[in-house]
N, C-alpha and C positions, 0 to 999 in steps of 0.2 A: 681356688678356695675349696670346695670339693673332693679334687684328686688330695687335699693336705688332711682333708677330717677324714677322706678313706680311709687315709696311710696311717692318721691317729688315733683310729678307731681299731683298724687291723691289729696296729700295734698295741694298742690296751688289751685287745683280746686275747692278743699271745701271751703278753705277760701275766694276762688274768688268769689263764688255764695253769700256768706254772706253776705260780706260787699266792699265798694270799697278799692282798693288798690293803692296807691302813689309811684308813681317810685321815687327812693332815689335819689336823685341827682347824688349823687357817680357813680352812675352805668352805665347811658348815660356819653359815653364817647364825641361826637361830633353828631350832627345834621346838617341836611338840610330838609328842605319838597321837595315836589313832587309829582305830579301824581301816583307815581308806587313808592314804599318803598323797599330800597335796605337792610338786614340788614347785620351789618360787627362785626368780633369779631378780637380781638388785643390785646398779651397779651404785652400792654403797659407799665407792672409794671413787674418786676420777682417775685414778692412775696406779701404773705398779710402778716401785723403785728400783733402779738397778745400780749397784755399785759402779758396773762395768756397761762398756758399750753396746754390749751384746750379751746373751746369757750363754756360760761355758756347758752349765749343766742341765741337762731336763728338770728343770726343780721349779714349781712357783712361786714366783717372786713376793715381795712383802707390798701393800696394797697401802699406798698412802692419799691424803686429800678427802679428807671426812666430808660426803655429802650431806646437810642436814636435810635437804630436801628430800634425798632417796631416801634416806634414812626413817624419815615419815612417811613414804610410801610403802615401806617396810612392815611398820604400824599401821598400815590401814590393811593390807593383808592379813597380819595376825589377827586386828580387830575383826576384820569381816567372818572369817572363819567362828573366832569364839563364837559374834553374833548369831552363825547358824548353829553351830553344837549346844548352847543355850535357847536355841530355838525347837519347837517342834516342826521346824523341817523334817529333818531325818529321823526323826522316832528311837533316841538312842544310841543310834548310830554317831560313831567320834569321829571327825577329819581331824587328821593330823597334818605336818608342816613341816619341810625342811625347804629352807631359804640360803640359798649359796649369793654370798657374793662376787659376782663376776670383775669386779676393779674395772672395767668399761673395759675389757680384753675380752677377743673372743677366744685364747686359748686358756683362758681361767673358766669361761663357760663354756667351753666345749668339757673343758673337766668333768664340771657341776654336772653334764649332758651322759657323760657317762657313767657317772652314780646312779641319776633315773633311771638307763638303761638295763641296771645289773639286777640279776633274777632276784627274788621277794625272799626271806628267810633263807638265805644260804650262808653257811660258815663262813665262803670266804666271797671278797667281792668280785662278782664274776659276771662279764657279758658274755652269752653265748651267740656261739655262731651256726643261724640254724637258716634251713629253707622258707620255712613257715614258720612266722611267729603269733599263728593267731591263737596258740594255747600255751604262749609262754606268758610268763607274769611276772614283769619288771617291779622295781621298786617302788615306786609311782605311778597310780592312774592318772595325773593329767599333771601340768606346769601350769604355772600363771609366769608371765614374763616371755621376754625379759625387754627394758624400755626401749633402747636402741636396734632398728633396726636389721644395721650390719651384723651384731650380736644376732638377733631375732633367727635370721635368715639362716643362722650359721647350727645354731642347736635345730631349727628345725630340719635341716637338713639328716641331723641323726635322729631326731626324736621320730621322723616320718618309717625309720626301719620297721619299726613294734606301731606305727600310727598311734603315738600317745596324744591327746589332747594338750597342743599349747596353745593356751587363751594371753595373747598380747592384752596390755591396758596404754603403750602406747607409742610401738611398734605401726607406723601408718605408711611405708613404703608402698608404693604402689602393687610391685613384683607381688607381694605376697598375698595378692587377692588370687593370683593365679593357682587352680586348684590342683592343677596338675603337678607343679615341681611341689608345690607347701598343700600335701593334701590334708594333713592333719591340724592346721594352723585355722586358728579364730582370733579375733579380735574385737573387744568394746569400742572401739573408737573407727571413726570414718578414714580412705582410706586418702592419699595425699593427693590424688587425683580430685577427690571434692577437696582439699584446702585448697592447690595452686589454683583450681576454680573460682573458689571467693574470692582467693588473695588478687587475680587478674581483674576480675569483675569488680572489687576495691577501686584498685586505681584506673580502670577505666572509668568509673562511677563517678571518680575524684577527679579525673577531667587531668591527669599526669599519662602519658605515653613514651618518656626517656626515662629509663630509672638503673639499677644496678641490681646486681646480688652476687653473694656471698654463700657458698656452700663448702659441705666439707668433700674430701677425697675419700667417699666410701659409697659401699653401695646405695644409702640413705640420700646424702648431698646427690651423686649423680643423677639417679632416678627423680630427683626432686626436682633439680636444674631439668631435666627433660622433659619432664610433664609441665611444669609452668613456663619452658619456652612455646611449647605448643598451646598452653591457654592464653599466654600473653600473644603471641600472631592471630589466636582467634579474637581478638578484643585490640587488636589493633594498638599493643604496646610492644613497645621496642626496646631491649637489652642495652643499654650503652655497653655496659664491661660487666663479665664474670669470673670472679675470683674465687678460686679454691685451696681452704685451708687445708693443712695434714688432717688426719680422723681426729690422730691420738694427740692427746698434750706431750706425752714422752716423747713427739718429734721433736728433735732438735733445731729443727729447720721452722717450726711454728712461728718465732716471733719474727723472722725475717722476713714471713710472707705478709703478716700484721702488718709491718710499717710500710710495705711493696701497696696491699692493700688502701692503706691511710692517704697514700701518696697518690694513687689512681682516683681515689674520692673528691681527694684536694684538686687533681688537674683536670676532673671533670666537675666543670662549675655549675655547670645546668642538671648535673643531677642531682635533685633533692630530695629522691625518695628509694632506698636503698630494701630488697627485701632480701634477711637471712635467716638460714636454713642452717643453723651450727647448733650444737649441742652449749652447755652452759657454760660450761669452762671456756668456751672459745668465745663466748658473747662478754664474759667478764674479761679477760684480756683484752680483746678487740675496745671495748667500750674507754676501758682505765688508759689507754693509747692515746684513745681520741677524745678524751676528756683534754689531756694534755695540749693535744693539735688543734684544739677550741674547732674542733669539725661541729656543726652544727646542722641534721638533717631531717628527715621523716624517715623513721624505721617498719618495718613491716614484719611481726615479729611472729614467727612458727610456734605450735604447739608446743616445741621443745620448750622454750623459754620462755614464753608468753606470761607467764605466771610467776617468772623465778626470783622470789624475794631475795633471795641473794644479787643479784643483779641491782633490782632497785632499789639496794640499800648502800648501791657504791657512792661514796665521796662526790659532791656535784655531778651526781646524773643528770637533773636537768638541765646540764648545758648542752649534754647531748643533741637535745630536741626535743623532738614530738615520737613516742612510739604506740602503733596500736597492733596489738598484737591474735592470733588466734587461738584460743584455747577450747577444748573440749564442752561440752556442757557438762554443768556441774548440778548435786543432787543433795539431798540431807543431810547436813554434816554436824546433827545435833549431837547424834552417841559418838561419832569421833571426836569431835570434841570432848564430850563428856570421855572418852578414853584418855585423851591426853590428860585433861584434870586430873585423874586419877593414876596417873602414868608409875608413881613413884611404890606404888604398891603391887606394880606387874612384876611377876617373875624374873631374874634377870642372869639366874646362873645356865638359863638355857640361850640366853638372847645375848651374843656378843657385841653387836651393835649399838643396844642399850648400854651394856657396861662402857664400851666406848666412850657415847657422847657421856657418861657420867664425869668420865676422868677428864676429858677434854671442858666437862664443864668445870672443875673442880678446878682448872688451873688457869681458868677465866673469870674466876668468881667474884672478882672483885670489878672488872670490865662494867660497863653502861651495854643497854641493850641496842645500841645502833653500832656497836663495836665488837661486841660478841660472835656475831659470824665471821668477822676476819681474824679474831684471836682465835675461833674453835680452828678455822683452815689455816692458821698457821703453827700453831700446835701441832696440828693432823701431819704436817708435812718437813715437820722434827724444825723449823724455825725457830720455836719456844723451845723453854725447859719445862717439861712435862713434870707441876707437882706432882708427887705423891703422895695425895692426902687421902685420909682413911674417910669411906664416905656413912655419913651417920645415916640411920632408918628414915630420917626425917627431914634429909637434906632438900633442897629446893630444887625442882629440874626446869624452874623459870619455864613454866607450862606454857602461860603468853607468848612468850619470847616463840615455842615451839609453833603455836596454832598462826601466827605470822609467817610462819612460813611452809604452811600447808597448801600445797596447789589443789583448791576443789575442784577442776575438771579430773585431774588423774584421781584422787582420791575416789572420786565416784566413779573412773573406770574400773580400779582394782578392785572396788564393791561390788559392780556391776559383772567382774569374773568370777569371784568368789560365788554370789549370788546364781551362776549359769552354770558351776560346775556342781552349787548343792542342788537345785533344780532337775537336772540331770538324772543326779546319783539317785534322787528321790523315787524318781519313776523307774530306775533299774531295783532300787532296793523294795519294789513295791512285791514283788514278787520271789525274792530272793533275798537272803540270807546275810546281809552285808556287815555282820558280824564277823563273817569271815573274808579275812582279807581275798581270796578265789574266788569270792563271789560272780565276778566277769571278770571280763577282758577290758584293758583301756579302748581299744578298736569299739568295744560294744559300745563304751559311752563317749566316744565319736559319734557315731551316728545316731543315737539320741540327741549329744549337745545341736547339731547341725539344722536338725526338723524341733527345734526344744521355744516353746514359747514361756517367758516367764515374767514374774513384775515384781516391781521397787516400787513400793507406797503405791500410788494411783497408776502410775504411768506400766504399761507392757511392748517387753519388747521381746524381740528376735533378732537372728542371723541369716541374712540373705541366701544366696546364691554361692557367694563369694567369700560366706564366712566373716560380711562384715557388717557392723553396731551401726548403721549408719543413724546418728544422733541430731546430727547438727553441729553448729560451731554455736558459741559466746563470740561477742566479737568486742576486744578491750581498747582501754584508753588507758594509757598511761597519764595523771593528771598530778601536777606538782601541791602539795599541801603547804599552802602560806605560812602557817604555823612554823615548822621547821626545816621548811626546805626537800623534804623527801617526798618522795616517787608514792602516790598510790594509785593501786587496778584496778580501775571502775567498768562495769558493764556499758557498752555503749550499743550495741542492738544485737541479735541473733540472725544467724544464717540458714535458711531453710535450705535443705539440698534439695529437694523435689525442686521445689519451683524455682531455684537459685535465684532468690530474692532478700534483702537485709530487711530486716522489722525492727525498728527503733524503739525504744520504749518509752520516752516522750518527747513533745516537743525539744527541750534542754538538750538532750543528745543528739535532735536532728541540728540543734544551731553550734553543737561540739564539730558534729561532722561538715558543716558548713565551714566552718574557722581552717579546716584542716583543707577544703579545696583552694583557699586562697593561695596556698603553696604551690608556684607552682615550679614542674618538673617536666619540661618540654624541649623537644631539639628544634624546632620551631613553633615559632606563634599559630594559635589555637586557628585554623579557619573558619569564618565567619557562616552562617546559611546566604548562600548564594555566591559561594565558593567554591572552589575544589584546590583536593590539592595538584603541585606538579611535581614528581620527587626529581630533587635535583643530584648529581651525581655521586653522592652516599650511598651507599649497599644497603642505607636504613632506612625504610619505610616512612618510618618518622620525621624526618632529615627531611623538607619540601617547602615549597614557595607555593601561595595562593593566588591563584589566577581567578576571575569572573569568569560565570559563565555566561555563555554565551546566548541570543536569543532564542525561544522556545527551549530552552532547558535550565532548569534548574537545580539547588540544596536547601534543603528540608530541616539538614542534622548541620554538627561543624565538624569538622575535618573530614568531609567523605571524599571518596577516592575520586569520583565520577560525577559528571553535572547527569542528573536525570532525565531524559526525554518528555517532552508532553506531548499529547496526544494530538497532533496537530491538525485533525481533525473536527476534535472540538473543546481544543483549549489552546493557551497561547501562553506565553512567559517574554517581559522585559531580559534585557540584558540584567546579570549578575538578581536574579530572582530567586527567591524563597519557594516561591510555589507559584502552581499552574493556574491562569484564572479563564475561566470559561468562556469561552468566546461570546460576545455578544451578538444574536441575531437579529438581522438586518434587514432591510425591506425599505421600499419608495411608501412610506406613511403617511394618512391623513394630514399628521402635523407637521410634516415637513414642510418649509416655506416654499422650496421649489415644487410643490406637489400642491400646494394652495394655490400660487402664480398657477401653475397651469391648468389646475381646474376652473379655479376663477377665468381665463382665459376661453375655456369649453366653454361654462354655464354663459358665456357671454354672447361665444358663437350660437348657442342654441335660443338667446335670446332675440338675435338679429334673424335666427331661422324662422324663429315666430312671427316675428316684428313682418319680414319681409311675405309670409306668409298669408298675415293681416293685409296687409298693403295691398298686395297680386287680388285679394278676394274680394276687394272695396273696389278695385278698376281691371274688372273680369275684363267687362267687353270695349278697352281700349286699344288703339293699334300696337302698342309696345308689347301688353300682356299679350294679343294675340301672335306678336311675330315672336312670342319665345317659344311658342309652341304648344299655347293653351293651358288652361285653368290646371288640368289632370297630367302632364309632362311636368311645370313645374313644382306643384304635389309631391310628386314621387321624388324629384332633386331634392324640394326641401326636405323629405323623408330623409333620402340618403345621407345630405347634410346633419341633421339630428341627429340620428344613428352613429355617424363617426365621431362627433363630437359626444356625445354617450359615451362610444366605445372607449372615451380615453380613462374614463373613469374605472372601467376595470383593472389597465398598468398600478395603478393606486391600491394600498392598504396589502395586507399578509396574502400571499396568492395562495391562491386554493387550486385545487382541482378544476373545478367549474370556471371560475374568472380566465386562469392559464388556456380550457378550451376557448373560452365565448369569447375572449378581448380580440383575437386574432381574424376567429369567423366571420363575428361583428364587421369588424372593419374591413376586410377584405370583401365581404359580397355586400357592403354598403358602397363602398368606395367603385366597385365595379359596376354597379346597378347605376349608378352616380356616371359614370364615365359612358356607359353605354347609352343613357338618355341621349348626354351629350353629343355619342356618337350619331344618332340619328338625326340631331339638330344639325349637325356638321354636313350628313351628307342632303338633307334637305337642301342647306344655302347650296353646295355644289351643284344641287339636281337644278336647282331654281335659274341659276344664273350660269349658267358651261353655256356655251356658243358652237361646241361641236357635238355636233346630231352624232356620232357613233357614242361617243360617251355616255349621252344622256340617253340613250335608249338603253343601254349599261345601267347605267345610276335609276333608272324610272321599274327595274325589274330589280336593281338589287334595296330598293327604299321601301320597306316593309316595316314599320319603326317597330310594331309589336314583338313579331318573330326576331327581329333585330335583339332588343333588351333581353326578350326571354333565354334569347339562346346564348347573346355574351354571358347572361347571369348566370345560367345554368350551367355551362360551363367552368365558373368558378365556383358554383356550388357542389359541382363533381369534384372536383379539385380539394376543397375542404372537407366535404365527406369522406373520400380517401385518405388524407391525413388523420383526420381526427379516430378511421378505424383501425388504420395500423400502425400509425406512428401517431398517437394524440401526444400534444404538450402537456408537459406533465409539473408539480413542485420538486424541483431538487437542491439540497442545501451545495451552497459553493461554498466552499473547503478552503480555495487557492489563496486566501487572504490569509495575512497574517494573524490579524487580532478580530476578527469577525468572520460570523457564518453570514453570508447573504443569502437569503431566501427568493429565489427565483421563480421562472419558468422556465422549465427547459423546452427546448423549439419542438422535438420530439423527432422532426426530421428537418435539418439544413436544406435539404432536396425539395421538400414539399412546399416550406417557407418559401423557398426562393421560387418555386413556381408559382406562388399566390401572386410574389410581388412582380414577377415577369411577367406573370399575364395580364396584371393591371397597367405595366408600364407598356403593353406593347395595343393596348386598346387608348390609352393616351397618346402613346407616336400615332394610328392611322387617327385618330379626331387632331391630331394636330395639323397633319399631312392634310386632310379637310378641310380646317379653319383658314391654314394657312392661305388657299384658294381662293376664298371668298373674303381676306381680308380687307377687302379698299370697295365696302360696299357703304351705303350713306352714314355719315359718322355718327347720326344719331342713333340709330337701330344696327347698327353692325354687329352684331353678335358674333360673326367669325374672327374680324379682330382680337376681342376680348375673352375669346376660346383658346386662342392661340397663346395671348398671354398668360391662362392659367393652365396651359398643360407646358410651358416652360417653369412657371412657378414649380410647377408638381415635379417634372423632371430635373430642376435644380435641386430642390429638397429631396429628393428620393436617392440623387447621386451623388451628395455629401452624405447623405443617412448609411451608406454603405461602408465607408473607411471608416467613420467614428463609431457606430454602433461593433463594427471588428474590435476596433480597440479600444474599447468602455469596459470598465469592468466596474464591480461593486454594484452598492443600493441605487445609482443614479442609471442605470443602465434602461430600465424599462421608459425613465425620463427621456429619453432619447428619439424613442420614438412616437413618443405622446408627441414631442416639440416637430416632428418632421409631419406627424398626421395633422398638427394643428394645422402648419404651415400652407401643408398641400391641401387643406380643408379651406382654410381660409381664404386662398389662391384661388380654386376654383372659384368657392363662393364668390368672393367680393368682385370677380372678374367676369362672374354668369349673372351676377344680379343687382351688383351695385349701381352701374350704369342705368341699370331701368329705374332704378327705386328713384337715380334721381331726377330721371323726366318726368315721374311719377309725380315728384313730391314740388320741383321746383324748376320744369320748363313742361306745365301741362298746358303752354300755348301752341306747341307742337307735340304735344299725344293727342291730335282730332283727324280723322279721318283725312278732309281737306288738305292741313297740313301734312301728311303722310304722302296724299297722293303729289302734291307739288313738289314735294322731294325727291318722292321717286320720279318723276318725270325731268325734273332738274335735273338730276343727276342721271338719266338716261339722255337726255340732250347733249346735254356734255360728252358723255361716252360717246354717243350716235359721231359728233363735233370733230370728236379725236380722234378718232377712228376715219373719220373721211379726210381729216388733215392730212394724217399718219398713211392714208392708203393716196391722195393725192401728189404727197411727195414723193411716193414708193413709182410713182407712172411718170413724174417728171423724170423721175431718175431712170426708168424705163427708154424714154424715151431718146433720152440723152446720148443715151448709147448705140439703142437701135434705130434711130435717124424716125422722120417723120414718116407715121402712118394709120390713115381716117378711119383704121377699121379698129386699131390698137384705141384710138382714144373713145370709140364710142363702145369699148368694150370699159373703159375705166369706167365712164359714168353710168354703165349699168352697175358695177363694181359697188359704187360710193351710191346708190341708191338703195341697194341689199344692206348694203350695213347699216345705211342708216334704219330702214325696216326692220332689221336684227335689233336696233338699239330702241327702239320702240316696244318689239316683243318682249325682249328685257325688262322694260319696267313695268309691261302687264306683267309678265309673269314672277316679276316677284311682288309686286301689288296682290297675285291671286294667290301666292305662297305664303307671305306675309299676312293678310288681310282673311285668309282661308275665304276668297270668293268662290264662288262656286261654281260659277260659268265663266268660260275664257272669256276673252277681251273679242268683240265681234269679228271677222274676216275682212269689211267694209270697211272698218276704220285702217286696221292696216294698210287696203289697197291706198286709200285716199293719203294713208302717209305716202 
């Protein structure tokens, strides 16, 4: 395209220098003089005609297909202008106008492009060809125009030689924001980068992600098609098919792709929402097709057409559908108005256009006004026979009929350039002479328009960076009128570009755009929140099956791509979830039932500690109480016993800091102070009743009971103190659950733990190893018996307490060891003190002294008995073997008289262990035994 308006521009230039050149008639479309030359492009015709297949000769062709819609954008340039040369904008100062009709060809506006081009007051028409054109002065300082565009693109590519000011009204290709190829180009209107925006953001909004489009073959369509494939991947909609018509109507090949088109629409049935990007003539063919093929869909209609009364005055357009379309924002259209009213009294020997639609009115005269634009376009396109009627001063130019089909968004762009380019002029001609056409340079008022701030009634605007209006959009509804059946264009919200956001204007049109979500246009069903999708082997995005998500993750929105994670830390998500819900924290609580049982179970044990405490203090000085080991030994048990039965109460309620130290300390140097009494009671019976003198001289040097207690406790209070200062237990939230934080304590050290509980289980083995000894001592006071069974109690519970507390997890965990301390609480206790309580309570005819000593003497008899049985069979059997001999037997019965003495000493001496007598058993008595 380029290298072709080089070679046509080259080539104008040579012929220019040659000879002079006559502008064809044809080609000025309307005039006015002026001070200052506006020039305007309009493609007033949709087409040129060609006899032939191809044009034999450089000539331009004849322009058929009367636009009335251009043709009023035509009029609102003229209009705008008057409005400022009757204004005191310019102070006297005249804009003048010439307006070329380009026939929607870019090489009839490249024509028009080289008129602008040609130097100001010169004899004959001439462009020159120079280095520097910043002190030549073309025929025009600035264009308004031209709509299209591919056209757009194409004069501004000459117009940028001299940098003449072309101000577009609605020219919105993207390319042309770029300052670098199009550095003299502006434009009133946004550029299609913010349309395909909205347009994406539409039907994401509309809950549609399969749709279609339609664009033409030129640089407008492609550019369009490109930038709203890239908005639609960002909004997560998906192209089903893109079809591309020819630019021009005078393709021959046009209607072929129409029904190619209709046919694609028909065999994709899921798409029902179709956006096109065609210029007007291709929306009116396309549509009159599919009026035919009863196609029925949601249209998404561009700025081009959005507005084009021609269109919505086709034969059953409503069966079309639904169309909502994008159109510019629109402004005051009082005095244009009022200019059409008045229409018939404008000038018309300078305005071809005008005289035009007059004839073309003239031979439609008698037509209805819903029929009148398909008679003027077939007139325009030699179908009719064009009367010839002479037109009177007073004829009617059916004004109505015109301002129906006035598009207000473009009308108030071409105001809005008209407006920028007097603005401009004003503040060059502040200082300068602009009476004289040399006054500047176009270049000059380049960069004034570019930095130029100016205002229409209330509102002020400017030119960015990029040379663009950026306005906003109108966003329409095409809405059928009960009345007779036709199409009207109602506003249904505005588009902010800043915050690319729709603002409705009331309720009624929020529940318009509601009607229009129910459509729906999807290659799969919508996914649900707590869905994802999975895309199934389609290359479309859209094209997928929805799968649940899976647990701790979640969807929030519908059709997202991916289940979201939750923080599994401290939140948690059901399978196929909406959202994350926070975990609830956990804890062994007051009000748990199992946390009542076992309190209730403590306050019980501490009840019996008392109870038993009571009882031991009413029968101090009886033989039971004395053989446990006195008033002050069992004191300190019951202490310990209270204490661990306390301590359980800490495992209970939110752990703290404090509770996590004390609940462990507590019980460990209770439990130990507890076990060590014991131990001293254990080696007491062994010291009391052992029969070998090396032992006991052992046992009588290591039975110190004070040093004893102090030093096992102390020991474990070393043991705790070093825990609690370098490893204390501490609160930490457990995580590892699913759907809950349990609130813990952490041990702080595994190592130190285990050494608390090792060193209490290994002062229980030697009091076991102890008891065990002395356990077949009188069954009423045997205390080592009943020692023995509570340190199996305690080592049974303490060696299931190891596998299950491993593998306990959750709020019930701290229960676990409440239940093992109960056990081995209650074990010891009921094993160290139940027995007494019940001699106490209910055989206190044997708690009196008398009775104590007859049992021990009984039961030393017996011993003494069995023992001499046991050593007299031991000598028969002796002698059995080694034959008779007087010396061997009177060695026996010294034998069996020693033991029986020994079985005697025996029960003194646990009479004075027991009894805590204070003098041995006399010497004398023993002989005499």
């Amino acid at each position: 395209m380029a290298l072709l308006i080089i070679q046509i521009t080259c080539l104008v230039i040579i012929l220019a220098t040659s000879q002079p050149c006559q502008t064809p008639d044809d080609l000025v479309a309307a005039t006015s003089p002026g001070h200052i030359m506006i020039g305007g492009l309009f493609a007033i015709h949709e087409k040129m005609m060609s006899s032939e297949d191809y044009p034999r000769r450089p000539q331009i062709q004849k322009c058929v297909g009367f636009e009335i819609s251009i043709f009023l954008q035509t009029l609102a340039m003229i209009h705008s202008i008057e409005m400022i040369n009757n204004s005191t904008l310019l102070s006297g100062v005249k804009l003048g106008y010439e307006i070329y009709d380009t026939c929607t060809e870019v090489t009839v506006a490249m024509a028009a492009a080289l008129r602008f081009l040609s130097k100001l007051n010169c004899s004959r028409e001439v462009v020159e060809l120079k280095c520097d054109y910043s002190s030549y002065m073309p025929r025009v300082k600035a264009v308004i125009g031209a709509g299209y565009s591919e056209i757009t693109m194409a004069v501004s590519r000459m117009l940028n030689l001299q940098l003449i000011p072309q101000v577009s009204y609605e020219s919105t290709a993207e390319i042309l924001s770029d300052k670098v190829r199009f550095p003299s180009f502006l434009r009133t209107v946004p550029s299609d980068y913010y349309q395909t925006k909205a347009i994406a953001h539409l039907i994401q909004k509309s809950g549609w992600n399969w749709i279609g489009m339609i664009t033409t073959d030129d640089d407008y369509g492609r550019l369009a098609l490109s930038t709203f494939a890239i908005q639609a991947a960002a909004n997560n909609v998906c192209i089903a098919f893109k079809e591309v018509f020819p630019a021009f109507l005078s393709d021959n090949t046009i209607e072929g792709r129409i029904n190619q088109t209709l046919e694609k629409i028909i065999a994709e049935a899921q798409v029902n929402v179709i956006v096109v990007f065609l210029r007007q003539f291709h929306v009116f063919s396309l549509f009159n097709k599919a009026i035919e093929k009863n196609i029925n869909k949601i249209w998404i209609a561009s700025d081009n057409w959005s507005t084009a009364t021609k269109i919505a005055t086709i034969p059953n357009v409503r069966r079309i559908g639904k169309i909502v379309g994008f159109a510019f924002r629109r402004g005051n259209m009082s005095s244009f108005h009022s200019f059409l009213q008045n229409l018939h009294m404008h000038r018309k020997d300078n305005n071809k256009p005008l005289n035009e639609y007059i004839m073309l009115l003239s031979a439609c005269a008698y037509v209805k006004d819903s029929e009148l634009s398909e008679c003027i376009s077939n007139q325009s396109l030699g179908l009719g026979s064009l009367a010839k009627l002479a037109i009177a001063s007073n004829f009617s130019l059916r004004n109505d009929f015109l301002w129906d089909y006035s598009e207000p968004g473009l009308v108030h762009s071409i105001q809005l350039a008209a407006l920028a380019l007097g603005y401009a002029i004003r503040d060059l001609c502040q200082a300068r002479d602009c009476h004289n056409p040399n006054a500047f340079q176009p270049w000059e008022l380049l960069d004034v328009l570019k930095n130029l701030t100016f205002t229409d009634g209330n509102n002020s605007f400017h030119f960015d960076a990029n040379g663009d209006l950026n306005i906003g959009y109108d966003v329409l509804l095409w809405k059928e009128i009960e009345t007779d059946g036709r199409m009207m264009i109602t506003k249904m919200a505005e588009y902010d570009l800043q915050k690319d956001v729709f603002i409705f204007k009331d309720q009624e049109t929020k529940n318009e755009f509601r009607n229009l979500k129910q459509v729906q246009s999807r290659c799969s069903q919508e996914c649900s929140p707590g869905e994802m999708k999975k895309t199934t082997r389609s290359q479309h995005t859209c094209c997928y099956e929805c799968v649940n998500c899976p647990e701790n993750h979640y969807t929030n929105q519908t059709d997202m791509d991916h289940c979201l994670v939750c923080n599994n830390e401290t939140h948690w998500a059901p399978g196929r979830s909406t959202t994350c819900y926070e975990k609830e924290v956990e804890f062994l609580s007051w009000s748990d039932p199992l946390a009542i049982l076992l309190l209730g179970l403590a306050l019980l044990g501490i009840l019996f500690v008392l109870a038993i405490g009571i009882l031991f203090t009413r029968n101090l000085n009886t033989p039971v109480v004395k053989s446990s080991g006195g008033l002050a030994v069992c004191y300190v048990m019951l202490l310990c016993h209270f204490l661990n039965f306390v301590s359980t109460g800490f495992f209970v309620g939110e752990p703290q800091s404090f509770t996590c130290q004390t609940r462990q300390t507590l019980f460990g140097v209770s439990l130990t102070l507890c076990i060590s009494c014991i131990l001293t009671k254990s080696l007491k019976i062994l010291l009391a009743f052992s029969f070998d003198p090396k032992l006991q001289i052992l046992l009588k040097c290591l039975y110190k009971p004070i040093p004893i207690i102090f030093t096992c406790t102390g020991i474990q209070v070393v043991i705790c103190t070093l825990w609690l200062t370098l490893a204390a237990p501490v609160v930490e939230e457990n995580v590892s659950l699913p759907r809950v934080i349990i609130l813990e304590c952490e041990e702080g050290s595994i190592v130190a733990f285990g050494t608390m509980l090792g060193y209490i289980a290994f002062l229980a083995f030697i009091c076991f190893i102890f008891a065990f000894k002395g356990r077949k001592l009188p069954e009423n006071y045997n205390e080592a018996k009943f020692i023995t069974f509570g340190m199996l109690i305690y080592f049974i519970a303490w060696i299931t307490f190891i596998p299950v507390y491993a593998n306990t997890f959750g709020k019930y965990l701290p229960a676990v060891e409440v239940i093992v301390i109960l056990i081995s609480n209650y074990g010891i206790l009921c094993c160290t003190f139940f027995p007494k309580c019940y001699v106490l309570l209910w055989k206190q005819e044997i708690n009196t002294k008398s009775a104590f000593l007859q049992m021990v003497y009984s039961y030393s008899s017996h011993s003494a008995s069995s023992i001499a049985v046991s050593h007299a069979s031991l000598d028969a059997t002796n002698s059995n073997t080694t034959g008779s001999n007087p010396s061997s037997d009177s060695k026996s019965t010294a034998s069996q008289k020693s033991k029986g003495l020994q079985a005697h000493v025996f029960a003194d001496r646990y009479r004075e262990k027991s009894l805590r007598v204070p003098k041995p058993l006399p010497r004398k008595r023993i002989s005499s035994i």
